[in-house]
C-alpha positions as CSV (number, residue, x, y, z in Angstrom):
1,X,0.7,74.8,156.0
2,X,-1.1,78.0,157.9
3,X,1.2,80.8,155.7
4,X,-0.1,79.0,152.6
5,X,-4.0,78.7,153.6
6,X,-3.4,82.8,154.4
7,X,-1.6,83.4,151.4
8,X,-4.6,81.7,149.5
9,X,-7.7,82.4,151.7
10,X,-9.0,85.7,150.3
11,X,-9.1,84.8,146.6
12,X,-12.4,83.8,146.3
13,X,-13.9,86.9,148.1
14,X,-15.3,89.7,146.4
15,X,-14.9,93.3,147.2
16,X,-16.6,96.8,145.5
17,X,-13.9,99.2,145.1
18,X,-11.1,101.7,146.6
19,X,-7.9,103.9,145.4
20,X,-5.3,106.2,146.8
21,X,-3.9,110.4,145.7
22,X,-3.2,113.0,147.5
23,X,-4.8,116.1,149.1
24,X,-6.5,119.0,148.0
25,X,-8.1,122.1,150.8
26,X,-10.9,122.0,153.2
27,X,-14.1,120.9,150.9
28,X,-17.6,119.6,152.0
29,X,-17.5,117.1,149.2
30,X,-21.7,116.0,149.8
31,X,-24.5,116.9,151.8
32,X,-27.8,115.7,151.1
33,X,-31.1,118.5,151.7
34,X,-31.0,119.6,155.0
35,X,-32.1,117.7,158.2
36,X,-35.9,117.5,159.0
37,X,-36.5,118.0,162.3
38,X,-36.8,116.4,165.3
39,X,-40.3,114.3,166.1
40,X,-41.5,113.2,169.2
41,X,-42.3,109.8,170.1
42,X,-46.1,109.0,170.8
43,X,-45.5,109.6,174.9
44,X,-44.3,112.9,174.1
45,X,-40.8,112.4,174.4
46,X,-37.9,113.6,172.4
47,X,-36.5,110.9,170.1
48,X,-34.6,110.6,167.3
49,X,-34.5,113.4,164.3
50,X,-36.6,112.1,161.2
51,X,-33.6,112.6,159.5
52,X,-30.6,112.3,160.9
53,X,-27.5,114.3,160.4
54,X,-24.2,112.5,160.2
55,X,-20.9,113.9,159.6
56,X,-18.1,111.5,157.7
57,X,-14.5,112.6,158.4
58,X,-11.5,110.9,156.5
59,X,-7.9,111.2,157.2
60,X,-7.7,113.8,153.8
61,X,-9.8,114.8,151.0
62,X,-8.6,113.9,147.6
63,X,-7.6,110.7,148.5
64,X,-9.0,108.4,146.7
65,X,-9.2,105.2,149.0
66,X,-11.2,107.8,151.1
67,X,-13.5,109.1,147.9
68,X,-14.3,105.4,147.8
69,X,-15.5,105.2,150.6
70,X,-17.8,108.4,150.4
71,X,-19.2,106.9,147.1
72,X,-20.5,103.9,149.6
73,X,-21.5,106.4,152.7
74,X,-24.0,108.3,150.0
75,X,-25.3,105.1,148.8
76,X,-26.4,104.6,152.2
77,X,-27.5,108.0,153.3
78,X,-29.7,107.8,150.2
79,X,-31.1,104.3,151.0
80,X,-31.7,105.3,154.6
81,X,-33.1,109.2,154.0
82,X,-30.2,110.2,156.1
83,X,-28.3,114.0,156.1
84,X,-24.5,113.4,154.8
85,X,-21.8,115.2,155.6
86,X,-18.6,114.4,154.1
87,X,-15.4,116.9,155.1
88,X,-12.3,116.5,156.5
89,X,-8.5,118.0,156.3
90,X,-6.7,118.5,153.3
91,X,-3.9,115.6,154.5
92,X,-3.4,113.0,157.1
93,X,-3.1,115.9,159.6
94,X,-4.6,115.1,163.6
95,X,-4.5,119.2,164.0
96,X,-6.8,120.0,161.1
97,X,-8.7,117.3,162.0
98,X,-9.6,118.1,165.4
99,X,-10.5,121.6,163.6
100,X,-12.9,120.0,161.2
101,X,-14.8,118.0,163.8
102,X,-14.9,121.7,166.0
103,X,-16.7,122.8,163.1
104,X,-19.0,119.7,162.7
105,X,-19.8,120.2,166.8
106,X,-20.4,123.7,166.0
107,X,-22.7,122.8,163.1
108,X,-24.9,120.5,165.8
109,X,-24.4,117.3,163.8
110,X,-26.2,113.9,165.4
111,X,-23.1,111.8,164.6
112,X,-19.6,111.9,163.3
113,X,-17.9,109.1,162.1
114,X,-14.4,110.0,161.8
115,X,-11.2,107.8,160.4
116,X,-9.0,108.9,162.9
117,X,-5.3,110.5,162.2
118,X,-4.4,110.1,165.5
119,X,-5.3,107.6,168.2
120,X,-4.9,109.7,171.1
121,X,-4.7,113.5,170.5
122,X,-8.3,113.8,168.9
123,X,-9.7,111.9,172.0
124,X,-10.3,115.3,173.8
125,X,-12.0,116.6,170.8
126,X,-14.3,113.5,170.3
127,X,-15.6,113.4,174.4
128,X,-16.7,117.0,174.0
129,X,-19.0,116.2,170.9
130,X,-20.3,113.1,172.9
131,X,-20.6,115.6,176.1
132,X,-22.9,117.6,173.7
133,X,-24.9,115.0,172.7
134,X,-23.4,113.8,169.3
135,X,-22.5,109.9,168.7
136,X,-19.3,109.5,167.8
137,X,-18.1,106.2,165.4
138,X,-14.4,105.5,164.7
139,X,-13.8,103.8,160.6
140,X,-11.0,102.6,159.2
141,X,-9.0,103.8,162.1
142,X,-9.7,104.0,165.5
143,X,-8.5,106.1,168.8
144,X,-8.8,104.9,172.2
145,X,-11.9,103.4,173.5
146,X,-13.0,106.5,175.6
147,X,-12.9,108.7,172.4
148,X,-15.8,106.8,170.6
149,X,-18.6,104.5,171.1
150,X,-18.2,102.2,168.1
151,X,-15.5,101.3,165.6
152,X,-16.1,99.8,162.6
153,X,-13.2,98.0,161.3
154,X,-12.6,96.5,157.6
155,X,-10.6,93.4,159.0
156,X,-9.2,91.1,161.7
157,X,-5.8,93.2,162.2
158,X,-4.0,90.2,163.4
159,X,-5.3,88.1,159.8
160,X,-4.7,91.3,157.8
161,X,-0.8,91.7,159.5
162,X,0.2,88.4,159.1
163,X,-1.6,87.7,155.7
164,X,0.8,90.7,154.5
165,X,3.7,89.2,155.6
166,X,3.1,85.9,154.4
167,X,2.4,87.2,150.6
168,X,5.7,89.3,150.9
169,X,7.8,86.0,152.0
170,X,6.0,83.7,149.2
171,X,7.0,86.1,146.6
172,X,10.8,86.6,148.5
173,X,11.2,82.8,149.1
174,X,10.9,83.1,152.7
175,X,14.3,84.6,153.0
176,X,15.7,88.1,152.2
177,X,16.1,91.7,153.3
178,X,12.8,93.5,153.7
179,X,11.6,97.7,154.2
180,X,8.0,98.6,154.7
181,X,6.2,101.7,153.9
182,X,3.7,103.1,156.5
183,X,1.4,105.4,156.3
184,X,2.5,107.1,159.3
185,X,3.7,105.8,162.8
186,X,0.4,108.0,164.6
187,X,-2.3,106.2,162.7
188,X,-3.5,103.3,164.9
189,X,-4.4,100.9,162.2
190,X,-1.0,101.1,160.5
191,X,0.5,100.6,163.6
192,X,-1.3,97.9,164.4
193,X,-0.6,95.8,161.1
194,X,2.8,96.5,161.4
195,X,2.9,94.6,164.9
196,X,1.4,91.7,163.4
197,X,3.9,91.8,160.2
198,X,6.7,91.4,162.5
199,X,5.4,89.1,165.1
200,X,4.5,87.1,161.8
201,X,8.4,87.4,160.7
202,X,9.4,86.0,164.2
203,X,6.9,83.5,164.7
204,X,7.6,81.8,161.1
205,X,10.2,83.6,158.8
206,X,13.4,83.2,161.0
207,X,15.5,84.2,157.2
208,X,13.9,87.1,156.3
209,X,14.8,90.3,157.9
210,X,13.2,93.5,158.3
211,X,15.9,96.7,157.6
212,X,13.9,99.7,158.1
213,X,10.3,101.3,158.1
214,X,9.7,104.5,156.3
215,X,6.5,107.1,156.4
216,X,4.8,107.8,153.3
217,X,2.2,110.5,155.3
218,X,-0.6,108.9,152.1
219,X,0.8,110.4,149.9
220,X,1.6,109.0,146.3
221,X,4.3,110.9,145.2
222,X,6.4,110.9,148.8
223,X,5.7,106.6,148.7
224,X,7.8,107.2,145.5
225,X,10.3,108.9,146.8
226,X,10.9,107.3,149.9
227,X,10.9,104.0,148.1
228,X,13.4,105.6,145.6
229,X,15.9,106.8,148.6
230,X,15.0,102.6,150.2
231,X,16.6,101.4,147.1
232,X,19.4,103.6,147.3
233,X,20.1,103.1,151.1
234,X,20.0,99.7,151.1
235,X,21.1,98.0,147.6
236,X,20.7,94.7,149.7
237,X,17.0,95.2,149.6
238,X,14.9,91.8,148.4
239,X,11.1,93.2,149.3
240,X,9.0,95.7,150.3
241,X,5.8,95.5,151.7
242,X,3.5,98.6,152.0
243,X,0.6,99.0,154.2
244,X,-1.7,102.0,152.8
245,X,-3.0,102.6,149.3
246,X,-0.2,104.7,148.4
247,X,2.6,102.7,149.4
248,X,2.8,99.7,147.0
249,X,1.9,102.1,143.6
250,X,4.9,104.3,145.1
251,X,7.2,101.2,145.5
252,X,6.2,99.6,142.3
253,X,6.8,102.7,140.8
254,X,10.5,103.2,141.9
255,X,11.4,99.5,141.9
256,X,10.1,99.6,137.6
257,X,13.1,102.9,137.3
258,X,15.5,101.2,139.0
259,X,15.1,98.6,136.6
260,X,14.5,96.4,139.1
261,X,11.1,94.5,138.5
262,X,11.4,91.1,140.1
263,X,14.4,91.1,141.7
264,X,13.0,93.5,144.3
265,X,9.4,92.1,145.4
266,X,6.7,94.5,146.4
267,X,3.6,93.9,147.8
268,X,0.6,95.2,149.9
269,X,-2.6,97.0,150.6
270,X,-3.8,98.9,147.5
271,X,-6.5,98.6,144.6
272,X,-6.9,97.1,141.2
273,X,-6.4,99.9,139.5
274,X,-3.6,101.7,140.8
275,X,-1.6,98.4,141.1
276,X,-2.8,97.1,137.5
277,X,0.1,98.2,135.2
278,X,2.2,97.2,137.7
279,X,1.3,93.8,138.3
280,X,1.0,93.3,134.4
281,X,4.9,93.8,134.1
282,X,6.5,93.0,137.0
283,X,7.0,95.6,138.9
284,X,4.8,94.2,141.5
285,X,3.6,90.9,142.3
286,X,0.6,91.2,144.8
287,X,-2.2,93.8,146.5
288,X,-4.4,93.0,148.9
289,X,-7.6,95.4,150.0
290,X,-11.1,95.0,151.2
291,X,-14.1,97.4,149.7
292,X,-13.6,101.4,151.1
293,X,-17.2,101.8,149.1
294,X,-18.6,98.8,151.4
295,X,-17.0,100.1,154.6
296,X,-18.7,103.4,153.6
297,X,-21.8,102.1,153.1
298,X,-21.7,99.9,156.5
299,X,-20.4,102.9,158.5
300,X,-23.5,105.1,157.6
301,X,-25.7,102.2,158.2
302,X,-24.3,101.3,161.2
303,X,-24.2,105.3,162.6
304,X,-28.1,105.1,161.6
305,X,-28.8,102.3,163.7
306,X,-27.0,103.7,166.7
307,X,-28.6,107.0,166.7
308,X,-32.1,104.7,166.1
309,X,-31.0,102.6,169.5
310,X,-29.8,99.7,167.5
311,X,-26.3,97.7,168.5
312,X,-25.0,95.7,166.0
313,X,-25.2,92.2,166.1
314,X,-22.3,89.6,165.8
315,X,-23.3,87.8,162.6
316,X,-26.3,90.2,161.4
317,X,-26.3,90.3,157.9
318,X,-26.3,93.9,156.6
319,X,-27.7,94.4,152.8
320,X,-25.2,95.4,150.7
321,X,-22.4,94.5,152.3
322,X,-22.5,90.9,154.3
323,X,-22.6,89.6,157.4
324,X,-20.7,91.4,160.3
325,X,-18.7,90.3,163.3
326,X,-19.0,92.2,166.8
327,X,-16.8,91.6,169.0
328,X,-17.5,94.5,172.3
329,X,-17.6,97.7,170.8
330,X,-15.7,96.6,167.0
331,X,-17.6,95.7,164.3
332,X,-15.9,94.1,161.9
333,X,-16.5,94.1,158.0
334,X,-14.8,91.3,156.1
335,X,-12.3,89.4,155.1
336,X,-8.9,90.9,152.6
337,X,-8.8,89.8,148.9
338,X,-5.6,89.3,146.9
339,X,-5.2,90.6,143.4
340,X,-2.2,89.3,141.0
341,X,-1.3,89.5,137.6
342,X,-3.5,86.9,136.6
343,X,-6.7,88.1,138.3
344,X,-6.7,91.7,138.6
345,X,-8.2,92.2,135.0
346,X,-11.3,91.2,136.8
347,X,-11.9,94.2,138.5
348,X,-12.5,97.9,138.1
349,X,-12.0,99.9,141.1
């Protein structure tokens, strides 16, 4: 059956790391030495800067899905003899977002590669960088089209939505009274894969039944909480699915002091390690995640290449991470893997 092969397909994958916490201030985690300048091509044109300046902006500092990520961004900026930048707001916050990347303009970056809080409201910001010359790549989570000229994406949304779903309905039985934790309702990608959970409810799950869809604004302790008022609200509750780093250890978390392990099922996107002690005793039965350090690392390499003229290529291998699909102007990384009590002692990240 098609929920079973989804259920089962990411298994044999492998992936590098990622994680989830919670915010700290304004920080320029890691810049490399300072840019060399710009050479001139042999007709005595301007071309690109020997080394490149590129600015990586997450959704919040501190958070470690996002620290990930940076780990795999330097491995690349060293690799390629590119300037990094990593800074970005103290939370999932579009404002102070759009007031980091005014500083990066300010600061005459060559690119900024920014996971975007806010599909729409950091467009304007975006299309003046690009206005003054800087590149602008969306990662992890994208805005509209005319805010960017590339996106690099970790998966197939409509896989990674409906692969959710399916794990959540194995564990319930297919039937059941469900709640899922979001990361918030701006962020494009959550918003996505919670179109694709549903339309994967209706299209094969006509017994299970979804009874409400909370924020968790990635952060650890409100996924607790907000799990912790679910349970309360609705004592009916059979599952809960959670689709950013955060929201699984948070559910997990409150299910275990409710003394509910098992008979409440969570699942969702979140690491090895946060979800470990979890999975071990019950508390949780399944996370799925790709590699943050990988989408880092692709990211940067994929910025360098834009600013060097090069487009990626559907199927182009990249070192260190795999080979790619293009499709217009997404790039997308991989497939999901599934971790479980069984196998998550297999991995460290």
């Amino acid at each position: 059956m098609f929920r079973m092969i989804a259920i089962l397909f990411g298994i044999s994958l492998l992936i590098a790391s990622c994680g989830s916490g919670t915010g700290g201030s304004y920080e320029l985690v890691y810049s490399m030495e300072p840019a060399a300048p710009e050479t001139g091509t042999p007709d005595g044109t301007s071309g690109p800067p020997a080394r490149p300046k590129i600015a990586l902006v997450p959704k919040g500092t501190g958070i470690a899905y996002f620290d990930y990520a940076a780990e795999g961004a330097r491995e690349a900026a060293e690799d390629l003899g590119v300037e990094l930048i990593y800074e970005g707001p103290p939370g999932a916050d579009a404002e102070l977002q759009i007031e980091t990347i005014e500083r990066l303009i300010d600061r005459k970056v060559d690119l900024i590669a920014v996971s975007a809080n806010d599909p729409d409201r950091l467009v304007p910001v975006l299309r003046k960088a690009m206005d003054q010359g800087i590149k602008v790549v969306t990662w992890d989570a994208d805005t509209e089209p005319e805010g960017r000229q590339l996106f690099v994406n970790m998966v197939d949304p409509e896989l990674l939505g409906r692969h959710l779903l399916d794990t959540l309905a194995l564990t319930m039985g297919e039937k059941g009274n469900y709640a899922i934790l979001t990361s918030s309702f701006s962020a494009a990608n959550n918003n996505e894969w919670l179109e694709w959970i549903k339309t994967q409810q209706r299209d094969y799950y006509p017994d299970l039944k979804l009874v409400d869809t909370v924020a968790t604004d990635d952060d650890l302790e409100k996924a607790y909480e907000v799990a912790s008022r679910l349970l309360d609200d609705h004592p009916e509750l059979d599952g809960i699915i959670g689709n950013s780093s955060v929201g699984p250890p948070g559910a997990a978390k409150a299910v275990r002091e409710a003394g509910k392990p098992g008979r409440v099922k969570v699942v969702g996107l979140s690491s090895p390690n946060l979800m470990r002690e979890y999975l071990l005793d019950g508390s949780a039965q399944m996370s799925t995640l790709w590699s943050p350090k990988k989408l880092g690392y692709l990211t940067v390499t994929l910025a360098n290449g834009l600013l060097r003229g090069k487009t990626p290529a559907d199927g182009e291998l990249v070192e260190g991470v795999g080979h790619i699909r293009v499709a217009g102007d997404t790039v997308i990384m991989g497939e999901p893997l599934d971790f479980t009590a069984e196998n998550v002692g297999q991995y460290d990240f």
